[in-house]
N, C-alpha and C positions, 0 to 999 in steps of 0.2 A: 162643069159639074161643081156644087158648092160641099162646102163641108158639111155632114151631120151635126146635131147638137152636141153628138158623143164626140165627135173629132175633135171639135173647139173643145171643148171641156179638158181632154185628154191633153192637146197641146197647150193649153193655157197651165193647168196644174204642173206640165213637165217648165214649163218656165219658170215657173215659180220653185222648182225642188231644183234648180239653177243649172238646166241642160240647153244646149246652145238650140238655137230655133233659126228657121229658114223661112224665107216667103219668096212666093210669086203672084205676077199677077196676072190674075184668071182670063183678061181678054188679052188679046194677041197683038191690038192696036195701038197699044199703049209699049212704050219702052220697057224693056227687059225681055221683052219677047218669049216670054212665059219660063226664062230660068230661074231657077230655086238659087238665093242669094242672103248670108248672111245676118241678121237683124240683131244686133245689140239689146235693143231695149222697143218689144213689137208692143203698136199702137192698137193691133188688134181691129182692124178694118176691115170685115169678112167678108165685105158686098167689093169689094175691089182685089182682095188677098186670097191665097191660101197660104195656110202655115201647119208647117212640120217639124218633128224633132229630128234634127242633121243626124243624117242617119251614119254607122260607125263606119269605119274605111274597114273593105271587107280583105282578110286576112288572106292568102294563098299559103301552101304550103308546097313548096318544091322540095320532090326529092331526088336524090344520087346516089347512087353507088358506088365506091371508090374500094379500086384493087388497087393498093401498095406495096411494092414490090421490096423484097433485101436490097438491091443494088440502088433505093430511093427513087426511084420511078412511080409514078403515081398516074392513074388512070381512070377517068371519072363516066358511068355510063347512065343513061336514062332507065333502062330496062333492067330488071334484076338478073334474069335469064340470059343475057349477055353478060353479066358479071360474072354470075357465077359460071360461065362455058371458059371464062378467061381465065378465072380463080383456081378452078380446079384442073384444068390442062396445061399450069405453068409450073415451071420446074425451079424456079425463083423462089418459092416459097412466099407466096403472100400471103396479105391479111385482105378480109374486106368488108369495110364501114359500110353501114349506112350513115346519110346525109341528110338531114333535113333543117330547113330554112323557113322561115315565116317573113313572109313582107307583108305591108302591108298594099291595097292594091289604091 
């Protein structure tokens, strides 16, 4: 399936407003075997390429729940519901965080 007018247009102008561009190549016979790869500086060959703006590495967000206890005992759960059944039936007196983390994926 080839690009629209509007695709090439779309990716050609994001090249130029200086966002990194990928291509592959559209038949299967040819080396690369159809993965999206890098391109510095694209020739723009549409009858052999497709090209796209590298798309951004998509974000996860993990979260915890961490009961920490007076005696420094620290205790990290998936489930909040679990947290809090450990938080509130401990005679430790603890605290309990939420956690969150961002990677990228």
């Amino acid at each position: 399936m080839s690009m629209t007018t509007q695709q090439r247009i779309d990716v050609m102008l994001a090249a130029d407003a200086g966002k990194p561009i990928q291509r592959r190549q559209r038949f299967s016979d040819f080396d690369g075997d159809g993965k999206w790869e890098y391109v510095a500086s694209p020739k723009w060959d549409f009858s052999q390429f497709d090209y796209r703006v590298t798309p951004e590495p998509k974000k996860v967000v993990t979260v915890k729940y961490r009961v920490t206890y007076a005696d420094g005992g620290v205790r990290d759960y998936d489930n909040i519901d679990d947290a809090i059944k450990r938080w509130t039936n401990s005679f430790f007196n603890p605290t309990l965080q939420k956690i969150e983390k961002t990677t990228n994926e």
